[in-house]
C-alpha positions in Angstrom: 160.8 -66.6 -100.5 158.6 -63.0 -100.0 158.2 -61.9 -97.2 154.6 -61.0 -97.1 153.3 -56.8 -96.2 151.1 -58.4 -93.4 154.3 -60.3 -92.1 156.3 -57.1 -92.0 153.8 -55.0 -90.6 154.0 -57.6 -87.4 157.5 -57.4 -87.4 157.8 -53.6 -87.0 154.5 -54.0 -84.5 157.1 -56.5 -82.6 159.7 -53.7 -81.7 156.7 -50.7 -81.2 154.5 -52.3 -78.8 155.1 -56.2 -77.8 151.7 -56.6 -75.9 149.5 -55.6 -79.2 152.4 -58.1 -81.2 151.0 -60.9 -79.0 147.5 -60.1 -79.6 148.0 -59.8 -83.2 150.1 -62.8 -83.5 147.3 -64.9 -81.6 144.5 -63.8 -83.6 146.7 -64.9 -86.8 147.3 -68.4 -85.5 143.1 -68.5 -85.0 142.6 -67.8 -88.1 145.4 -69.9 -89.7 146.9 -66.5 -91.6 150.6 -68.6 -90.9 152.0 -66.7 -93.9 151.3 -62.8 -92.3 152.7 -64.3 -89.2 156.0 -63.1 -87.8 157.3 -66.8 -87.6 161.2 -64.7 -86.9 160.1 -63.6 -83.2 157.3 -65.9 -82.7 160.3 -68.5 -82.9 162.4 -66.0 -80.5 159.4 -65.8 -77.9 158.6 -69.9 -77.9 162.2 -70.2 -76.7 162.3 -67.9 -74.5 159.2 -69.4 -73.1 161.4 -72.8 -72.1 164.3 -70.6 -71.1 161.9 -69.1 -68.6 160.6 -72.0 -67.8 164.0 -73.3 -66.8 165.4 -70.4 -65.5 162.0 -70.7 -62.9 162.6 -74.2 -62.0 166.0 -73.1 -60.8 165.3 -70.4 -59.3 163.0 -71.8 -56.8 165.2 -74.6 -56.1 167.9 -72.0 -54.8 165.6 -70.6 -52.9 164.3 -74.0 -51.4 167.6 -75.1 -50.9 169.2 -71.8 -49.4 166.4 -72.2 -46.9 167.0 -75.6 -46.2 170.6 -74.2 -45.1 169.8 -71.4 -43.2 167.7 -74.2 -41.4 170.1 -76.3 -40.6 172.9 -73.9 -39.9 171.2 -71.7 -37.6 168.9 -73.4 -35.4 168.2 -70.7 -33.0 167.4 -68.5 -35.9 164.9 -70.4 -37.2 161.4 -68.6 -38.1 158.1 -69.2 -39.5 159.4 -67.3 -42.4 161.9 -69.7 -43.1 159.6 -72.6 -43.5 156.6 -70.6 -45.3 159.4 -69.7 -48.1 160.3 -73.8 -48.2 156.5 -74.4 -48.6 156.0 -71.7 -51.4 158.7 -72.7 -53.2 158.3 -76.2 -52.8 154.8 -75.7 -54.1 155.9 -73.5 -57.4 158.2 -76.3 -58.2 155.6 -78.6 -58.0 153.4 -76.7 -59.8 155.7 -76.6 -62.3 156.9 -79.9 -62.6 153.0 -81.5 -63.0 152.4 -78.3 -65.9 156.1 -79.7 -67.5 157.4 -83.0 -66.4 160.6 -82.8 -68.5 162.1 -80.2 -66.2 162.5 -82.8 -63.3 165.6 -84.4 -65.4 167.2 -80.7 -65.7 166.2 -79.9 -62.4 168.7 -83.3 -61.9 171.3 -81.8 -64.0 171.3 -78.7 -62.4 171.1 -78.9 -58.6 174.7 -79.2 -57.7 174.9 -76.0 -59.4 172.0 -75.0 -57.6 173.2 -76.2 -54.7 176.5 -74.1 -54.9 174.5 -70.6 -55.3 172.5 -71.8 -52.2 175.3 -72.0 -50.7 177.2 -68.9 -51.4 173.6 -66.9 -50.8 173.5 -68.5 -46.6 177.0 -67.9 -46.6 176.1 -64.0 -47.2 172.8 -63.9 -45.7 174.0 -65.8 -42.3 177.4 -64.3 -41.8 178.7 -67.8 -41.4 182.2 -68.7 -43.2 181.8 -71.1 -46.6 182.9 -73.8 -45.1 180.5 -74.2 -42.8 177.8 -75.3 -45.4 179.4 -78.3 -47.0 180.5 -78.2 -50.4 178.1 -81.3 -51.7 174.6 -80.5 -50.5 173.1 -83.3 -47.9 169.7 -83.1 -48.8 168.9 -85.0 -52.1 166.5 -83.2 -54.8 164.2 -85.3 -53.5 164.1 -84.7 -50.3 164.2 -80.8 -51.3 161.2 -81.4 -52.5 159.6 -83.5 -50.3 156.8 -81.2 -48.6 157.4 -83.1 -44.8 161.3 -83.0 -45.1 163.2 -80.5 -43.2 166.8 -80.9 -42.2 167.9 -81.8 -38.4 170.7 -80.0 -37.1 
Protein backbone atom coordinates (compact mmCIF):
# COMPACT_ATOMS: atom_id res chain seq x y z
CA UNK A 1 0.00 0.00 0.00
CA UNK A 2 1.20 3.99 -0.98
CA UNK A 3 1.09 6.15 1.17
CA UNK A 4 -0.50 8.99 -0.48
CA UNK A 5 1.55 12.98 -0.87
CA UNK A 6 -1.72 14.46 0.80
CA UNK A 7 -1.35 11.73 3.60
CA UNK A 8 2.26 12.67 4.32
CA UNK A 9 1.81 16.17 4.12
CA UNK A 10 -0.69 15.64 7.27
CA UNK A 11 1.65 13.65 8.96
CA UNK A 12 4.58 16.15 9.01
CA UNK A 13 1.63 18.96 9.69
CA UNK A 14 0.92 16.54 12.78
CA UNK A 15 4.40 17.05 14.50
CA UNK A 16 4.61 21.17 13.21
CA UNK A 17 1.53 22.48 14.46
CA UNK A 18 -1.25 19.96 16.08
CA UNK A 19 -4.12 22.66 16.12
CA UNK A 20 -4.03 23.24 12.12
CA UNK A 21 -3.56 18.95 12.01
CA UNK A 22 -7.03 18.87 13.59
CA UNK A 23 -8.47 21.37 11.37
CA UNK A 24 -7.06 19.72 8.46
CA UNK A 25 -7.93 16.25 9.49
CA UNK A 26 -11.69 17.49 10.02
CA UNK A 27 -12.14 19.10 6.93
CA UNK A 28 -10.87 15.70 5.26
CA UNK A 29 -13.39 13.49 7.11
CA UNK A 30 -16.19 16.19 5.54
CA UNK A 31 -15.26 15.76 2.51
CA UNK A 32 -14.69 11.97 2.67
CA UNK A 33 -10.73 12.47 1.31
CA UNK A 34 -10.19 9.05 3.89
CA UNK A 35 -7.17 8.16 1.74
CA UNK A 36 -5.11 11.86 2.34
CA UNK A 37 -6.07 11.30 5.90
CA UNK A 38 -3.47 10.66 8.50
CA UNK A 39 -5.39 7.44 9.72
CA UNK A 40 -1.59 6.74 11.92
CA UNK A 41 -2.26 9.69 14.50
CA UNK A 42 -5.91 10.13 13.91
CA UNK A 43 -5.94 6.45 15.45
CA UNK A 44 -3.24 7.81 18.24
CA UNK A 45 -5.67 10.87 19.06
CA UNK A 46 -9.21 8.68 19.24
CA UNK A 47 -7.49 6.76 21.99
CA UNK A 48 -6.21 9.17 23.68
CA UNK A 49 -9.59 10.65 23.60
CA UNK A 50 -10.92 7.45 25.92
CA UNK A 51 -7.78 7.52 27.91
CA UNK A 52 -8.74 11.10 28.74
CA UNK A 53 -11.88 10.31 29.23
CA UNK A 54 -10.99 7.72 31.82
CA UNK A 55 -8.24 9.40 33.30
CA UNK A 56 -11.22 12.37 33.97
CA UNK A 57 -13.60 10.03 35.50
CA UNK A 58 -11.00 9.18 38.02
CA UNK A 59 -9.79 12.01 38.73
CA UNK A 60 -12.92 13.55 39.90
CA UNK A 61 -13.76 10.68 41.93
CA UNK A 62 -10.40 11.20 44.09
CA UNK A 63 -11.31 14.38 44.45
CA UNK A 64 -14.93 13.59 45.52
CA UNK A 65 -13.82 10.97 47.69
CA UNK A 66 -10.72 12.86 49.38
CA UNK A 67 -13.41 15.35 50.29
CA UNK A 68 -15.72 13.05 51.53
CA UNK A 69 -12.69 12.15 54.05
CA UNK A 70 -11.55 15.29 54.99
CA UNK A 71 -15.41 15.52 55.92
CA UNK A 72 -15.58 12.96 57.99
CA UNK A 73 -12.21 13.12 59.68
CA UNK A 74 -12.18 16.57 60.57
CA UNK A 75 -15.42 17.83 61.63
CA UNK A 76 -14.43 21.12 63.10
CA UNK A 77 -12.68 21.79 59.98
CA UNK A 78 -15.27 21.53 57.83
CA UNK A 79 -15.94 24.50 55.24
CA UNK A 80 -18.10 25.62 52.49
CA UNK A 81 -15.21 24.82 50.35
CA UNK A 82 -15.25 21.34 51.18
CA UNK A 83 -18.77 20.71 50.08
CA UNK A 84 -18.74 23.13 46.86
CA UNK A 85 -15.64 20.87 45.63
CA UNK A 86 -18.03 17.55 46.48
CA UNK A 87 -20.87 19.34 44.39
CA UNK A 88 -18.45 20.26 41.43
CA UNK A 89 -17.08 17.17 41.17
CA UNK A 90 -20.02 15.32 41.76
CA UNK A 91 -21.55 17.18 38.92
CA UNK A 92 -18.42 16.55 36.29
CA UNK A 93 -18.89 12.93 37.01
CA UNK A 94 -22.25 13.14 36.25
CA UNK A 95 -21.86 15.03 33.37
CA UNK A 96 -19.70 12.60 32.34
CA UNK A 97 -21.33 9.56 32.91
CA UNK A 98 -24.86 10.81 30.93
CA UNK A 99 -22.17 11.97 27.75
CA UNK A 100 -20.50 8.11 28.31
CA UNK A 101 -22.39 5.67 30.25
CA UNK A 102 -19.74 2.84 29.86
CA UNK A 103 -17.44 4.65 32.30
CA UNK A 104 -19.82 3.87 35.35
CA UNK A 105 -18.53 0.01 35.10
CA UNK A 106 -14.70 1.34 35.12
CA UNK A 107 -15.52 3.83 37.51
CA UNK A 108 -16.65 0.27 39.44
CA UNK A 109 -13.37 -1.19 38.68
CA UNK A 110 -11.43 1.53 39.69
CA UNK A 111 -12.58 3.05 42.99
CA UNK A 112 -10.79 1.05 45.55
CA UNK A 113 -7.94 2.30 43.74
CA UNK A 114 -9.40 5.56 43.81
CA UNK A 115 -10.25 5.18 47.12
CA UNK A 116 -6.56 4.52 48.22
CA UNK A 117 -5.09 7.86 46.53
CA UNK A 118 -7.99 9.64 48.43
CA UNK A 119 -6.75 8.32 51.06
CA UNK A 120 -3.02 8.90 51.01
CA UNK A 121 -4.01 12.72 49.60
CA UNK A 122 -6.22 13.46 53.44
CA UNK A 123 -3.65 11.69 55.01
CA UNK A 124 -1.14 14.58 53.60
CA UNK A 125 -3.53 17.33 53.41
CA UNK A 126 -4.94 16.76 57.08
CA UNK A 127 -1.82 15.83 58.99
CA UNK A 128 -3.69 12.91 60.32
CA UNK A 129 -1.72 9.40 60.56
CA UNK A 130 -2.92 6.62 57.58
CA UNK A 131 -4.66 4.80 59.72
CA UNK A 132 -7.01 7.03 60.69
CA UNK A 133 -8.87 6.89 57.25
CA UNK A 134 -9.73 3.19 57.01
CA UNK A 135 -8.17 1.13 54.52
CA UNK A 136 -11.66 0.07 52.56
CA UNK A 137 -13.54 3.21 51.97
CA UNK A 138 -17.17 3.39 53.82
CA UNK A 139 -18.93 5.24 51.40
CA UNK A 140 -20.09 3.13 48.38
CA UNK A 141 -19.56 4.72 44.64
CA UNK A 142 -22.92 5.24 45.02
CA UNK A 143 -23.33 7.08 47.68
CA UNK A 144 -20.10 9.16 46.37
CA UNK A 145 -22.15 10.13 43.99
CA UNK A 146 -25.26 10.67 45.37
CA UNK A 147 -25.65 14.69 45.33
CA UNK A 148 -27.57 14.65 49.18
CA UNK A 149 -25.04 12.19 50.68
CA UNK A 150 -22.42 13.45 52.91
CA UNK A 151 -20.71 11.33 55.58
CA UNK A 152 -21.53 11.62 59.50
CA UNK A 153 -18.79 11.61 61.73
Amino acid sequence: MTVSQSETQTSKLYDRDYYVWTKETAKLLLQGRFADLDANNLLLEIEEMGKGEKKAVESNLIVVLLHLLKYKYQPEKRSGSWEGSIREHRRRLHRELEDSPSLKPYLETVFDKCYQSAREQAQFETKLHLETFPMSSSFTLEESLNADFLPEQ
